[in-house]
C-alpha positions in Angstrom: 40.2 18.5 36.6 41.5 14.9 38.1 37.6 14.4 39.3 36.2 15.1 36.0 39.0 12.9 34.1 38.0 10.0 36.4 34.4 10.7 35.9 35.3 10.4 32.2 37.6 7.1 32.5 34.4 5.5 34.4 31.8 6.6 31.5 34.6 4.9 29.1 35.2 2.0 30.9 32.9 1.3 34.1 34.1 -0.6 37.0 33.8 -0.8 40.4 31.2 1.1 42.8 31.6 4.2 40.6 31.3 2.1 37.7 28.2 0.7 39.2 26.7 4.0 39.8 27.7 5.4 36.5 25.9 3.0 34.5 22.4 3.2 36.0 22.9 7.2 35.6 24.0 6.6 31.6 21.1 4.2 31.5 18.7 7.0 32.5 20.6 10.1 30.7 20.8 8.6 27.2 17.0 7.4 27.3 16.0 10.5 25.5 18.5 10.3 22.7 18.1 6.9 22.4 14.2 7.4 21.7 15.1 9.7 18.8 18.1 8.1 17.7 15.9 4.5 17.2 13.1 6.3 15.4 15.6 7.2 12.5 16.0 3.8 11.5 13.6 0.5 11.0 15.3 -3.1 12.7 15.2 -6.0 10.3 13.0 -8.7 11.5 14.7 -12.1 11.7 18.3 -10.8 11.7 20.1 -10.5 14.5 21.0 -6.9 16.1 23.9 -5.5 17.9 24.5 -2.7 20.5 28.0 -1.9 20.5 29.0 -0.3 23.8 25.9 -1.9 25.8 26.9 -0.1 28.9 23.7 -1.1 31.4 22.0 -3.0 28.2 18.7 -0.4 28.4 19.3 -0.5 24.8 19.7 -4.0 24.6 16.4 -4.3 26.9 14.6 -1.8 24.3 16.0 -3.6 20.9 14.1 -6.5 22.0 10.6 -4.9 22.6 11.1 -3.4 19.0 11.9 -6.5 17.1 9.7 -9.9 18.1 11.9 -12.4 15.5 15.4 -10.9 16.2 18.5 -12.1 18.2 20.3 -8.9 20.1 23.6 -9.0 21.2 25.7 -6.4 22.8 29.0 -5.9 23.3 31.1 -3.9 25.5 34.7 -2.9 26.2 33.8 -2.9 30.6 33.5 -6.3 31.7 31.1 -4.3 35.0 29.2 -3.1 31.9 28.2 -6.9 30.5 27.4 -7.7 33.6 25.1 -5.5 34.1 23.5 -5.8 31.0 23.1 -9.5 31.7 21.3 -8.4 34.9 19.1 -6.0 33.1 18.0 -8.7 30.4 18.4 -11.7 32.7 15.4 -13.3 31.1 16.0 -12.6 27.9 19.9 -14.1 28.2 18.9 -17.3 30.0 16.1 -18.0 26.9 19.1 -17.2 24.2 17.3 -14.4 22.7 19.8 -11.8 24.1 23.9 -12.3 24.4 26.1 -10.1 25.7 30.0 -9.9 25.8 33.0 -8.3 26.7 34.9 -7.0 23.8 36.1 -4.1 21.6 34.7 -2.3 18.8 38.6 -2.9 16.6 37.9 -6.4 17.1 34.3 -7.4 17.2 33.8 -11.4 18.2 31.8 -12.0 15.3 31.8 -13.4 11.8 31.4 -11.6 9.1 28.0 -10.3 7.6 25.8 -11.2 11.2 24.2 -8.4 12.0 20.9 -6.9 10.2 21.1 -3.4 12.5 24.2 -2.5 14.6 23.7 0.5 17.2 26.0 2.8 19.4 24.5 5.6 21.1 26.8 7.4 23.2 29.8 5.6 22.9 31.8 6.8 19.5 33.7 9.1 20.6 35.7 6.4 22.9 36.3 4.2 20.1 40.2 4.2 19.6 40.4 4.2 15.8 36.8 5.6 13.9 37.8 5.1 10.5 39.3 1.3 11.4 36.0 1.1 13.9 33.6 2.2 10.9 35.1 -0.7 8.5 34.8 -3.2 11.7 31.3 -2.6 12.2 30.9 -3.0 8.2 32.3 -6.3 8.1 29.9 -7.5 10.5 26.9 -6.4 9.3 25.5 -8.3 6.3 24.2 -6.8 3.2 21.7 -4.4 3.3 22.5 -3.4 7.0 22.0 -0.3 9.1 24.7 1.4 10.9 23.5 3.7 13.7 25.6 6.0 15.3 24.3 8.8 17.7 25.6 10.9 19.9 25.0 14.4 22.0 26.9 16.9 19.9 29.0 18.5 22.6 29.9 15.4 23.6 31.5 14.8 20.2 33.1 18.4 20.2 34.6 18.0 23.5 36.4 14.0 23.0 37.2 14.0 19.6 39.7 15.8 18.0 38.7 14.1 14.4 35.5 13.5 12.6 33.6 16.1 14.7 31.7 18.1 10.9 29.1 15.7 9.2 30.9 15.9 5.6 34.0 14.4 7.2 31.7 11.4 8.9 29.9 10.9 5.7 33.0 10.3 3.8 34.2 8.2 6.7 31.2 6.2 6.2 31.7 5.9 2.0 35.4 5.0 2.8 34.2 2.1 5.1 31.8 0.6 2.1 28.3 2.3 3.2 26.4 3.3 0.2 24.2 5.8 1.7 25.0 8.0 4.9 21.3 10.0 6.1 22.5 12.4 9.1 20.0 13.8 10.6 20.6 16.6 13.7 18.5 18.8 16.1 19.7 21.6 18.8 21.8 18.6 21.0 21.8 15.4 19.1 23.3 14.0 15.7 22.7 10.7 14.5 24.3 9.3 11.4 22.9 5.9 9.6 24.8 4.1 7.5 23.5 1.6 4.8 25.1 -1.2 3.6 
């Protein structure tokens, strides 16, 4: 059990040569899910988008082939994780198309009403405080925004204690501000989108 609880810490918070290693395997295992997850919603041209938990910025790196007039940030609690995402968009960073920080989903460095389309694949079920996350991410994404969260169901069963049944997300998403919640679910994934 100690192995599989640090395995666990690293896929929350990467660092090190483990950390290193974890994120080019997360940046290969969530390819799939990401794929459907992106298809379930349309990115806003000319408003920026963010990745919350950017991990080894492969979403980042894929946000920007799908939007040509958009900015993309992401942000990430692992410093090793922004780094790496840097790496991975290098040339989108040092042209200011792409920026990428450290920081936390409770306290997003942004102003309010940025974003067009926030994203977090694979990363909810870290988040410290979902309903508190939920209104975070709401006040940074301007009117008429899309939330997307997405996730590999057993993965949601087996970290969170809370908010695992789509009703209780749904009204977890009304609470926040959303006006519509669309879930949509096959035999491993669920991804809800939010709009503002």
């Amino acid at each position: 059990m100690v192995l599989l609880d640090k395995l666990i810490a690293q896929g929350k918070n990467p660092r090190g040569f483990v950390g290193r290693v974890m994120i080019r395997i997360m940046n290969r295992a969530h390819s799939a899910i990401t794929t459907w997850a992106f298809n379930k919603i349309v990115i806003r041209e000319n408003s920026p988008v963010l990745d919350i938990g950017c991990g080894g910025g492969e979403n980042i790196h894929r946000l920007t082939k799908m939007t040509a007039r958009s900015d993309v940030y992401g942000v990430d609690y692992s410093q090793q994780a922004v780094e790496t995402s840097i790496l991975r968009n290098k040339e989108e960073v040092q042209s200011g198309r792409v920026t990428v920080c450290r920081g936390e989903v409770s306290a997003l460095p942004f102003e309010s009403e940025k974003f067009g389309t926030v994203t977090a694949v694979q990363t909810h079920y870290f988040w410290p405080d979902l309903p508190g996350d939920v209104k975070e991410i709401y006040r940074v994404l301007g009117k008429g925004g899309t939330l997307l969260i997405a996730a590999e169901i057993y993965k949601i069963n087996y970290h969170m204690n809370n908010h695992t049944e789509d009703q209780q997300v749904k009204q977890l998403f009304l609470d926040a501000g959303f006006r519509a919640v669309e879930i949509h679910q096959n035999k491993s994934w669920r991804c809800y989108v939010g709009l503002k």
